[in-house]
C-alpha positions as a printed Julia matrix, in Angstrom:
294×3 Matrix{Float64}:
  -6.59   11.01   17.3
  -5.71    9.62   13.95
  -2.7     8.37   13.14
  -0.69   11.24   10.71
   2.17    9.16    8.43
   5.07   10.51    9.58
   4.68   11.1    12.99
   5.86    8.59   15.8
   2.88    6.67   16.69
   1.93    5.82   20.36
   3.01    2.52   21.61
   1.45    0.66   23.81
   3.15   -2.14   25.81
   2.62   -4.75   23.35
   4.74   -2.02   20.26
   1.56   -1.42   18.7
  -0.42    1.9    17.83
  -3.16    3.1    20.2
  -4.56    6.29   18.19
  -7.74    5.42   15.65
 -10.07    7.58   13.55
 -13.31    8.46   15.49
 -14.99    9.19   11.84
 -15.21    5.89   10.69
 -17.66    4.1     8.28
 -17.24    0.84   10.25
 -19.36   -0.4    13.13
 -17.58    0.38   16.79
 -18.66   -3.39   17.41
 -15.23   -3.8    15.29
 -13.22   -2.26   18.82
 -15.05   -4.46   20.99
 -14.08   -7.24   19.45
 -10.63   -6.46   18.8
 -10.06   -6.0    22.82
 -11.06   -9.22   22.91
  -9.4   -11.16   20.23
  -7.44  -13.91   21.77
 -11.35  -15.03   22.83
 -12.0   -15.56   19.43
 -12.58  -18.25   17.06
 -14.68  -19.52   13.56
 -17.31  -20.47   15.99
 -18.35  -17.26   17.2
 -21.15  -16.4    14.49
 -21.99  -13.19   15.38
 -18.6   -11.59   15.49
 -18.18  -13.3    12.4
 -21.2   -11.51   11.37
 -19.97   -7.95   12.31
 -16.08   -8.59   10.72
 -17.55  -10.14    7.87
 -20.27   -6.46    7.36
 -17.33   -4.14    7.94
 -14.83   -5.93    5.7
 -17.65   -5.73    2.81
 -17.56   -2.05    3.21
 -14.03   -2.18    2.18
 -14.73   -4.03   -0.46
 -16.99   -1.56   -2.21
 -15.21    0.93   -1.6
 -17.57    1.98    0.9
 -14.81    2.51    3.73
 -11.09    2.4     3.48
  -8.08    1.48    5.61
  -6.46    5.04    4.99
  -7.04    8.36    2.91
  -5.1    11.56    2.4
  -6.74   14.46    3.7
  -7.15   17.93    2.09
  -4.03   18.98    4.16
  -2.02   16.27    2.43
  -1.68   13.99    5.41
  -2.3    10.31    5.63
  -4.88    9.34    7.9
  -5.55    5.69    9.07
  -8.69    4.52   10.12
  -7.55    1.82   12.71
 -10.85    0.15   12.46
 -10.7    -0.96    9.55
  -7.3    -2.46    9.59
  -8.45   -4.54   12.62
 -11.21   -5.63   10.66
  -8.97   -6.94    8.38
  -6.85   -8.63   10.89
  -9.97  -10.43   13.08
 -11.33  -11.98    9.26
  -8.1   -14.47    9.73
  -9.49  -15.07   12.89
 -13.21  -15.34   12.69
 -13.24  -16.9     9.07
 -12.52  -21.04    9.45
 -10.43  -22.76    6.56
 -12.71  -23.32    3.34
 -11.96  -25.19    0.03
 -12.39  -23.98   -2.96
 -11.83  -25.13   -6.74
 -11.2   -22.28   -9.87
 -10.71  -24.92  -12.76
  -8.02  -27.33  -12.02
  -6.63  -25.14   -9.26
  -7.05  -25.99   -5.83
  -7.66  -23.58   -2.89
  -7.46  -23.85    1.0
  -7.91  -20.28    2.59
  -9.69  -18.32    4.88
 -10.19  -15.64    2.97
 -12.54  -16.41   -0.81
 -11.41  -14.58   -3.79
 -13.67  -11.43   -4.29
 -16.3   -11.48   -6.9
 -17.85   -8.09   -7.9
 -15.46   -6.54  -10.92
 -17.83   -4.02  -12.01
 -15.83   -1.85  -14.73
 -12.6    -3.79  -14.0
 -10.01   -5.71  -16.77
  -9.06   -9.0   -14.99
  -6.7   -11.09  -17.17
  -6.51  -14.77  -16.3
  -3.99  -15.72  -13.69
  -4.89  -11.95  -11.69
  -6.03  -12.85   -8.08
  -8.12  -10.22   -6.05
  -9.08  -11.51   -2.75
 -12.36  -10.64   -1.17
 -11.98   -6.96    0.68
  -9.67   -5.34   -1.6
 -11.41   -2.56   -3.92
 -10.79   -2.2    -7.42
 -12.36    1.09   -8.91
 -13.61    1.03  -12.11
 -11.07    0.91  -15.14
  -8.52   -1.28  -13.01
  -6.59   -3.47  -15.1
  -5.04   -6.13  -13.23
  -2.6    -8.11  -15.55
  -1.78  -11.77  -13.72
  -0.43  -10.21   -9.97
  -2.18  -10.15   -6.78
  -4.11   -8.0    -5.05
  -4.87   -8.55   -1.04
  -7.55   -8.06    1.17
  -7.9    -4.2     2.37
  -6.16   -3.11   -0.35
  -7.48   -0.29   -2.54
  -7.04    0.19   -6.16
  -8.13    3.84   -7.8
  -9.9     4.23  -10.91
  -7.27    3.68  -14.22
  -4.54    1.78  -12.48
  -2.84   -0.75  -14.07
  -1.41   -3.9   -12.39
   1.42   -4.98  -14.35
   2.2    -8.76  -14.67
   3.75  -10.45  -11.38
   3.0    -6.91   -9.16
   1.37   -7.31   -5.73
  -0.79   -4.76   -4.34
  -0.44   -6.08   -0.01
  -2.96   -6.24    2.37
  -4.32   -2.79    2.74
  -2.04   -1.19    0.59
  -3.43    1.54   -0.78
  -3.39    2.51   -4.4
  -4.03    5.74   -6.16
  -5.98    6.63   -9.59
  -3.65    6.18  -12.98
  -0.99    4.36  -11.24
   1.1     2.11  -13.16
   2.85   -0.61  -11.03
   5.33   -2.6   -13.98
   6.26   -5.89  -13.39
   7.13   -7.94  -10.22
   6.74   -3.94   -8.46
   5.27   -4.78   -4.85
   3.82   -2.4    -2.72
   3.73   -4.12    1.15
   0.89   -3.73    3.03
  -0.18   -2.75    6.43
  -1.99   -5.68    8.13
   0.98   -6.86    9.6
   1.07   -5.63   12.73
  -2.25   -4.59   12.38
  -1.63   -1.0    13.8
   0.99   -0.56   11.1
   0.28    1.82    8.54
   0.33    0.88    5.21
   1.37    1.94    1.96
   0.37    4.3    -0.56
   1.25    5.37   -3.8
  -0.8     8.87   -4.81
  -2.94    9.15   -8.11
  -0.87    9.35  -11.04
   2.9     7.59  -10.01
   4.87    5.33  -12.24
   6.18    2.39  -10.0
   9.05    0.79  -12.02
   9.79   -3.04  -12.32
  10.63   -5.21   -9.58
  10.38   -1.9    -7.36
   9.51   -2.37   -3.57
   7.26    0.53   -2.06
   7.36   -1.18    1.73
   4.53   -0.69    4.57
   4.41    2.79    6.06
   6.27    4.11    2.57
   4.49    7.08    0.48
   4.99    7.71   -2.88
   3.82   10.96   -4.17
   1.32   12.44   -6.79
   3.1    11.75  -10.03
   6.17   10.76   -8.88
   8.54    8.27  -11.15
  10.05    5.75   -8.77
  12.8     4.0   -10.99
  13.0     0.24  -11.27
  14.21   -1.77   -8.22
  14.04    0.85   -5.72
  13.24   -0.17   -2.5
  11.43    2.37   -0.5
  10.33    1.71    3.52
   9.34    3.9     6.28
  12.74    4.64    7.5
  14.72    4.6     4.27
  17.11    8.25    3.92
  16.09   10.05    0.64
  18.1    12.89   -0.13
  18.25   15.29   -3.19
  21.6    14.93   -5.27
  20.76   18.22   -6.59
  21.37   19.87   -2.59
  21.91   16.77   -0.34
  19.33   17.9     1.86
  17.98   15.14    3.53
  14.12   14.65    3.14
  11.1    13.15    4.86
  12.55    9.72    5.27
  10.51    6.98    3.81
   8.58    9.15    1.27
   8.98   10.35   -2.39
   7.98   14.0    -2.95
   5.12   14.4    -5.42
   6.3    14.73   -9.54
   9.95   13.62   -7.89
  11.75   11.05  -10.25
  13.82    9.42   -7.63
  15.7     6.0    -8.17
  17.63    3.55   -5.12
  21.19    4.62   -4.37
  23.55    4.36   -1.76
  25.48    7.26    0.3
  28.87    7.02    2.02
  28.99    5.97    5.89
  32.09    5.24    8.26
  30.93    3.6    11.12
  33.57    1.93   13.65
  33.72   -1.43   11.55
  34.98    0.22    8.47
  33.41    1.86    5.1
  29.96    1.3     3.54
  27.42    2.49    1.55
  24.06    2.24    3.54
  20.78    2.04    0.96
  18.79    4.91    0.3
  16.71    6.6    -2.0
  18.03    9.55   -4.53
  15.56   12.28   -5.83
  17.34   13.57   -9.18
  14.51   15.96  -10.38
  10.84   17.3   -10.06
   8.62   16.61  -13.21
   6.7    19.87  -14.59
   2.53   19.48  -14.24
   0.44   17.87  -16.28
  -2.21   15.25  -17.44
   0.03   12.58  -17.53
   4.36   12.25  -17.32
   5.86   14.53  -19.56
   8.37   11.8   -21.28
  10.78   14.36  -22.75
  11.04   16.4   -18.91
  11.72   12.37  -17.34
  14.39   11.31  -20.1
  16.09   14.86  -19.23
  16.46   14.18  -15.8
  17.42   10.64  -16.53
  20.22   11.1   -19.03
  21.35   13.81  -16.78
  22.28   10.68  -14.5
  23.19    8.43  -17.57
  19.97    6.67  -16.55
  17.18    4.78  -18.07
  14.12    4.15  -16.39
């Protein structure tokens, strides 16, 4: 069975997750090879050949390493995260030159920006998708990843292997959301159509941010990480900010044997009404509630 964000994965002896999609785009050549991975080298052309077809997909947008369903949950498609993970292994060590800058990587830079802004100093690598009307400013985007239609990249923001991005996302600067390729049964994640990331702002592996939710600047969100609602302090889905939320980092109260703390977490302060795009008079409301500023 897939893999549902939220629920405990399987483990399997070595920690890792056993469940996969059965619907997916890639070739089941990608399993075979991933039960035998420690066999594996550059050498072996025609696994090379099958890693290198099925990572292609994901570049196109063909396939992707995740997608929310109709029901709202997120489903994984395992194969293609092991894709990702056998290209360090199958791809040998190339050089490469982009003007006066020198390159020594396994992985080449991707080339096909149909539709998509690239400033100089942005860096997509080959496998991640960028939908048309993607602006990346100078950040970094990583192999798997998946950047919807309208996003915008803000200057120093990373986009992490397989991370997967939404449509009319902004990410401000130096925001980062991790990946999932690491292990490579993690899940990875993703930030819905239509969120506001704010600067420096750390959206972790196995994190979800909402459909236009405002995540305030330097709030660091990851799979385990308490977020509760000031307005009750009822504790909610750990590790994931409710759609049209505004939610910033915090701290709550803790007593544990070796005295008093305040343990990280993540505060929801308000819900944003619907629309088109944020309504900036309902966000300032709930911020200056707070005495905040996003």
């Amino acid at each position: 069975m897939p893999l549902r964000l939220g629920e405990k994965p399987l483990s399997s002896g070595s920690g890792g997750v056993t469940s996969q999609s059965h619907d997916s785009l890639l070739p089941a050549a990608v399993d075979e090879l991933w039960k035998r991975r420690d066999e594996l080298d550059p050498g072996d052309a025609e696994a090379r050949g099958v890693v290198v077809g099925a990572v292609d997909l994901l570049d196109t947008g063909t396939a992707r390493v995740a997608t929310v369903s109709g029901g709202g949950e997120v489903v994984v498609d395992r194969r293609a995260s092991r894709a990702v993970a056998l290209a360090f292994r199958l791809l040998g060590l190339v050089r490469s030159q982009v003007g006066d800058f020198q390159h020594h990587d396994r992985i080449p830079l991707k080339t096909s920006f149909d539709g998509v802004r690239v400033v100089p100093g942005a860096i997509a690598r080959w496998g991640a998708h960028l939908a048309p009307g993607v602006v990346l400013m100078p950040s970094f985007v990583d192999i798997g990843a998946h950047v919807g239609a309208g996003t915008v990249v803000d200057t120093w923001a990373t986009v992490g292997s397989c991370a997967q991005i939404g449509e009319n996302v902004r990410l401000s600067g130096g925001a980062c959301v991790g990946g999932g390729a690491e292990p490579p049964d993690g899940v990875p994640a993703v930030v819905e159509d239509d969120a506001l990331i704010g600067g420096r702002a750390l959206i972790a592996e196995g994190a979800r941010v909402g459909r236009g939710a405002v995540v305030g600047a330097g709030t660091i969100l990851s799979a385990s990480t308490p977020v509760v609602d000031v307005r009750t302090g009822e504790e909610l889905e750990r590790g994931r900010v409710p759609d049209r939320s505004v939610a910033v980092g915090g701290t709550r109260a803790a007593s544990p044997a070796g005295g008093a703390f305040g343990l990280p977490c993540v505060l929801v302060l308000g819900h944003l009404p619907e629309a088109p795009r944020h309504d900036r008079s309902a966000l300032g409301e709930i911020l200056r509630e707070y005495g905040l500023n996003l």
